[in-house]
C-alpha positions in Angstrom: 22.7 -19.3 -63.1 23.4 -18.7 -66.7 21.2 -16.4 -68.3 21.0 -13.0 -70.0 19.1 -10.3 -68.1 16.2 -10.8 -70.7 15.7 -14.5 -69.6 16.3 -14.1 -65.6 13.4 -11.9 -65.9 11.1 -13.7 -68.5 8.2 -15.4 -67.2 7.2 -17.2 -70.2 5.1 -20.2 -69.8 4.6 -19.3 -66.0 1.0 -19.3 -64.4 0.5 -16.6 -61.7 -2.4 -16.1 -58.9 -2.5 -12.1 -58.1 -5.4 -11.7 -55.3 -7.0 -8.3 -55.2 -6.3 -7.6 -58.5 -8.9 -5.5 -59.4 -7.5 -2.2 -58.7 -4.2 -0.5 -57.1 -1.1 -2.9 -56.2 -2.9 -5.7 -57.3 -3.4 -4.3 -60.8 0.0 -3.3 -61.4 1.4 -6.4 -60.2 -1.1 -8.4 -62.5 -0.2 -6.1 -65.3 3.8 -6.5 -65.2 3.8 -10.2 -64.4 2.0 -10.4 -67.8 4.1 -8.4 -69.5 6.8 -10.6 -69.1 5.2 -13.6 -70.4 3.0 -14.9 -67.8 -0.3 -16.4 -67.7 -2.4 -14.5 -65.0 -5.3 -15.2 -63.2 -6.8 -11.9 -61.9 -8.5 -12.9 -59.0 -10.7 -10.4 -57.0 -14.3 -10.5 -54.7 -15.3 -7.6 -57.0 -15.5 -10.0 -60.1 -16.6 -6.9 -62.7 -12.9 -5.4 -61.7 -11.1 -8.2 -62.0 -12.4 -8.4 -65.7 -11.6 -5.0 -66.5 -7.5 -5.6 -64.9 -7.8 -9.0 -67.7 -9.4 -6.7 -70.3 -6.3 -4.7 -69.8 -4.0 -7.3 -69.9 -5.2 -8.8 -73.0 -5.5 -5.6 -74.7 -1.7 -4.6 -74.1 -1.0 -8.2 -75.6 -0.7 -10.4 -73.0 -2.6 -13.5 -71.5 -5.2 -13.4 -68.3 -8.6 -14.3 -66.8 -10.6 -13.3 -64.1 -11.5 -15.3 -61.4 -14.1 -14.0 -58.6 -13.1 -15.2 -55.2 -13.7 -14.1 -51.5 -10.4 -14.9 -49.5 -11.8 -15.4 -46.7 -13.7 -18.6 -48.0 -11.1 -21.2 -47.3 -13.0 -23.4 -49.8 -13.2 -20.5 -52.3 -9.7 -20.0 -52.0 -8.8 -23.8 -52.5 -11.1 -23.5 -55.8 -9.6 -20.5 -57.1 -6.2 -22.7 -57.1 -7.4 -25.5 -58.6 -9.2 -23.5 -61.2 -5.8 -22.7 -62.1 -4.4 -25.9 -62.1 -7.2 -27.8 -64.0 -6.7 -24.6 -66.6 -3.1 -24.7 -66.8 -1.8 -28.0 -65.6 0.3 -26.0 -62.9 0.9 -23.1 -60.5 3.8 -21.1 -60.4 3.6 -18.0 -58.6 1.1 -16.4 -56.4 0.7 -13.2 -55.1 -1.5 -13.0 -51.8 -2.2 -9.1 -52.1 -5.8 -8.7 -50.9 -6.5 -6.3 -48.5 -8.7 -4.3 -46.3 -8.2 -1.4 -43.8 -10.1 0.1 -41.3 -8.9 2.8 -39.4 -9.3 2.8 -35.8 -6.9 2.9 -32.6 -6.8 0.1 -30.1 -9.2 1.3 -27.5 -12.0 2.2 -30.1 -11.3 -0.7 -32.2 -14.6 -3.5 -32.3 -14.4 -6.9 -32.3 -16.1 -7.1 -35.6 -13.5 -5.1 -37.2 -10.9 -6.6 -35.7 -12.3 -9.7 -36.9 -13.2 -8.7 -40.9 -9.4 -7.4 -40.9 -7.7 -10.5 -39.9 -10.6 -12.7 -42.1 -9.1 -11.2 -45.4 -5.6 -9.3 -44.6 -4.0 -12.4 -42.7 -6.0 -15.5 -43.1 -7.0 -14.8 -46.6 -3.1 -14.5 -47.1 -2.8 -17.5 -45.0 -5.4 -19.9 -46.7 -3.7 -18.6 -50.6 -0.1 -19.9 -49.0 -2.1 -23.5 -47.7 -3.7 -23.9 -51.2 -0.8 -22.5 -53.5 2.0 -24.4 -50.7 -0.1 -27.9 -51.8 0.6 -27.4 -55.2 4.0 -26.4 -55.9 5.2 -28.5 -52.9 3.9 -31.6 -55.2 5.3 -30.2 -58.4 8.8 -29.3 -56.8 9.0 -25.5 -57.5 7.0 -22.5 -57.1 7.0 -18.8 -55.7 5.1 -17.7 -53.0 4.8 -13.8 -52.7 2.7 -12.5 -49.8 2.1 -8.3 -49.3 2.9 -6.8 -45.6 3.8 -3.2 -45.0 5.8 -0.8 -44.1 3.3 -0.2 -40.9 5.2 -3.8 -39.8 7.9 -1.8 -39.0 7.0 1.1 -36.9 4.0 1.9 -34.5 1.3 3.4 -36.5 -1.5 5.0 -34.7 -4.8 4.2 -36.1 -3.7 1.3 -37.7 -3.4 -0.8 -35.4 -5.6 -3.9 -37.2 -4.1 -3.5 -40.7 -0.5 -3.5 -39.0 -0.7 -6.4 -36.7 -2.4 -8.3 -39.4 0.7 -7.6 -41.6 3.2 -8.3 -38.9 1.5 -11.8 -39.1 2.0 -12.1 -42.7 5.5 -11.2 -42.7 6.1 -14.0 -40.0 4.4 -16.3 -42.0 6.5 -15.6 -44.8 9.5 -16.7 -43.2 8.3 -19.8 -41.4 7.1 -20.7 -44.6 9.7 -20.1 -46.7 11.6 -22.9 -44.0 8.8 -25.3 -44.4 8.7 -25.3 -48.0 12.2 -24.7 -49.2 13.5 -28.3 -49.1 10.7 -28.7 -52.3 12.5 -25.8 -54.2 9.5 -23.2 -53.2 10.5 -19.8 -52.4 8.2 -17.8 -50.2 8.8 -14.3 -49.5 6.9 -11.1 -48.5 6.9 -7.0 -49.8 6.5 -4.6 -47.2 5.5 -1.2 -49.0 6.0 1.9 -47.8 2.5 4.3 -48.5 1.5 3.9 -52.8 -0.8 6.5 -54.1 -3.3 3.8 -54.5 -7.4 4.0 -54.4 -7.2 2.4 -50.8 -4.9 5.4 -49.6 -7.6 8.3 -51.4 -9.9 7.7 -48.3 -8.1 10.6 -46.6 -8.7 13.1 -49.5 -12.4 12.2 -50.3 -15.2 15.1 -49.9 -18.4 14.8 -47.9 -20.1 13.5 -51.4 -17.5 10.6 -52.0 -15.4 12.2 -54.8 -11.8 13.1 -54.5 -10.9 16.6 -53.5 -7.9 17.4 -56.4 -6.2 20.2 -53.7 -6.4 17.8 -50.7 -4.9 15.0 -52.9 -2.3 17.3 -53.7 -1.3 18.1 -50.5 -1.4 15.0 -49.2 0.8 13.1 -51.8 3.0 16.0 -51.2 3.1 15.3 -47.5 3.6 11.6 -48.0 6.2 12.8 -50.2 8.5 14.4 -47.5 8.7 11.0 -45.6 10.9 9.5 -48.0 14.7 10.5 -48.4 14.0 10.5 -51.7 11.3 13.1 -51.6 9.5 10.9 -53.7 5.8 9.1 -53.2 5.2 6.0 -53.8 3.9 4.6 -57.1 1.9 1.1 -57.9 5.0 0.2 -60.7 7.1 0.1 -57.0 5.7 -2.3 -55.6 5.0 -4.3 -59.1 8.7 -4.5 -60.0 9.6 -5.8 -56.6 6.9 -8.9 -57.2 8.0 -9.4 -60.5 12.0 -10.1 -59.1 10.5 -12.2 -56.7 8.6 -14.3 -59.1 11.4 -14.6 -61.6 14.4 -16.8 -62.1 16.2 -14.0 -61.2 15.3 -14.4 -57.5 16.5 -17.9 -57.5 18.5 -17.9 -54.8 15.9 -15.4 -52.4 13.8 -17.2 -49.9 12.1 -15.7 -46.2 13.2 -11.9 -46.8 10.8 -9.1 -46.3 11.6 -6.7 -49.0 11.0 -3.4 -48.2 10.4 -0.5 -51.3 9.5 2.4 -49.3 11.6 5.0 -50.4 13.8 4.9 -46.9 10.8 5.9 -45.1 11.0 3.5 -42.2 14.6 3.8 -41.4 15.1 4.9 -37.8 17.5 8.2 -39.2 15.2 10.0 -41.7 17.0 13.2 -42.1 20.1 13.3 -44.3 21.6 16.0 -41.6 24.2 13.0 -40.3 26.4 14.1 -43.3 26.1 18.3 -43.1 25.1 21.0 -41.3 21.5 21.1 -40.3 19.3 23.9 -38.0 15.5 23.6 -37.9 13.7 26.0 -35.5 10.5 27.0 -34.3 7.7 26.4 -31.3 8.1 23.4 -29.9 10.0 21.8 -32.5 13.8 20.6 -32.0 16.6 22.5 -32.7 20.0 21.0 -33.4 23.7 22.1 -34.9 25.0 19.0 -36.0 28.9 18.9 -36.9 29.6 17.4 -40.5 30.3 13.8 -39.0 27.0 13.4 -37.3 28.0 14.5 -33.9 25.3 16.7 -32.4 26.8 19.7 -30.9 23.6 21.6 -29.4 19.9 21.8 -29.2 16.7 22.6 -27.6 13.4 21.4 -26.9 11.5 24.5 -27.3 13.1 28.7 -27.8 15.0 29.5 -24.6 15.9 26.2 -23.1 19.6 25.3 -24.8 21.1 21.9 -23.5 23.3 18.8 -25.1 22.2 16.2 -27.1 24.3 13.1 -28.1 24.7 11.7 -31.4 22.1 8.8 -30.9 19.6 11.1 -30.1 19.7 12.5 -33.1 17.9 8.9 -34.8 14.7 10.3 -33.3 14.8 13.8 -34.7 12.8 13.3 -37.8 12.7 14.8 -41.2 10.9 18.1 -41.9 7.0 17.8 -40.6 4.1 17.4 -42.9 2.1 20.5 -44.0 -0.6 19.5 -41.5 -0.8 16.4 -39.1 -2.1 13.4 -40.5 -3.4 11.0 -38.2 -1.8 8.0 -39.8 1.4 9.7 -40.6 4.2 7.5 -39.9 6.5 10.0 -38.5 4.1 11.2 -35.8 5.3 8.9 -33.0 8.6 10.6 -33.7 8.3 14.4 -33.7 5.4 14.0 -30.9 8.1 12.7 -28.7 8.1 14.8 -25.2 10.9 17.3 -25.5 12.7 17.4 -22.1 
């Protein structure tokens, strides 16, 4: 591809479906696929939002419209499409970002919320690839970008509806992106790592409904210490990721499952493989690891010494959380029985 950096990137001319864009992810991705030259259509069940992300849009200069849809409404879906279509003469992209959680663990989990989950986090995702698919299939090009998660990646406890319906979109997105390849459609997926997003504020909120500034603090802080990095996640992340996917830049990328999550779901999440590295206290591991990774001692708990081997040392985690958050990633990992 011959272009300058400037044109791999522009999406000039280019009409764009971005589902839940009301607020969060969906926002930012809305907002930075319009900043480089594409016509959006902010499509969200909470029409009055999906104004406000157009508002925005139009107001920092570039070009959008709201669309209210619900995605679970297979024909409400295929109209929200077509809207675009009849608008704009063609589709070009589509991000299937919608989403709902509901945290609950597999015994306690209802059929009903089982069911509302999968409605909009995997078969609304599903019924935007079926309408968008149509389309660019007949017009010979398109990109397909569909949102999964980092929880597709390790066992979350409390999660376990939002994950599984992600691990379904993920496969989707490949099996797709081999069905509609041979018409020059790419389909891929994101798989974000946690975004301080409105969705992710549940676990800060006071008893009135209003966000609690200290327990925000701390808990973006926790988040925080998952990542390599030391960093939390931001909206712009996950924004920048969809807008290479969308472009010409991404040409050549079809059926991957990118993953922007600051390292957090890598298997080895200390950087203690490459130096020196002692942690000790009750009932936390304790290991003296030589500077080329081998692990040289440790012990389950004060008092009881014994070997480890290098392997073991992919499921000694980084430095725990302030508290324990019951949706914390990590907490399969340093819960582990210490023998």
């Amino acid at each position: 591809m011959d272009a300058t950096i400037s044109e791999a990137f522009d999406l000039t001319d280019r009409v764009a479906v971005v589902t839940g864009a009301g607020r969060g992810l969906g926002r930012a991705i809305a907002s930075r696929l319009a900043e480089a030259g594409a016509e959006v259509v902010c499509a969200d069940l909470a029409g009055d939002t999906a104004e406000e992300t157009a508002r925005l849009i139009v107001a920092a200069g570039g070009s959008a419209w709201a669309h209210s849809v619900d995605v679970t409404d297979r024909e409400a879906v295929d109209g929200m499409v077509a809207a675009a279509v009849d608008r704009h003469g063609h589709l070009d992209v589509i991000v299937n970002n919608a989403a709902i959680i509901v945290d609950s663990t597999v015994l306690d989990t209802t059929e009903e919320d089982l069911d509302r989950v999968m409605a909009v986090n995997y078969k609304g995702v599903f019924f935007g690839c079926q309408a968008a698919g149509r389309v660019m299939r007949d017009q010979g090009s398109g990109s397909i970008i569909n949102l999964a998660s980092g929880a597709i990646d390790i066992p979350t406890p409390g999660l376990i509806c939002y994950s599984a319906a992600k691990v379904a979109v993920a496969q989707l997105s490949r099996t797709l992106a081999v069905e509609l390849g041979p018409f020059q459609v790419r389909v891929n997926a994101i798989a974000p790592g946690w975004i301080d997003t409105p969705m992710n504020e549940r676990h800060v909120l006071r008893p009135d409904g209003t966000i609690d500034p200290d327990k925000k603090r701390d808990y973006v802080a926790m988040r925080s210490k998952m990542s390599p990095l030391g960093l939390p996640g931001e909206p712009d992340d996950i924004a920048f990721a969809a807008l290479y996917l969308a472009s010409p830049a991404a040409r050549f990328v079809t059926g991957i499952v990118m993953r922007p999550n600051g390292g957090s779901t890598m298997p080895i999440c200390h950087p203690s493989r490459s130096r020196p590295f002692r942690r000790e206290g009750p009932g936390q591991a304790f290991l003296a690891v030589s500077r080329n990774g081998r692990v040289l001692s440790g012990r389950g708990s004060p008092g009881r010494p014994r070997t480890r081997s290098p392997m073991t040392l992919r499921w000694i985690c980084s430095v725990p959380p302030p508290r324990r958050m019951p949706h914390c990633p990590t907490k399969s990992c340093w819960n582990m029985p210490r023998r």
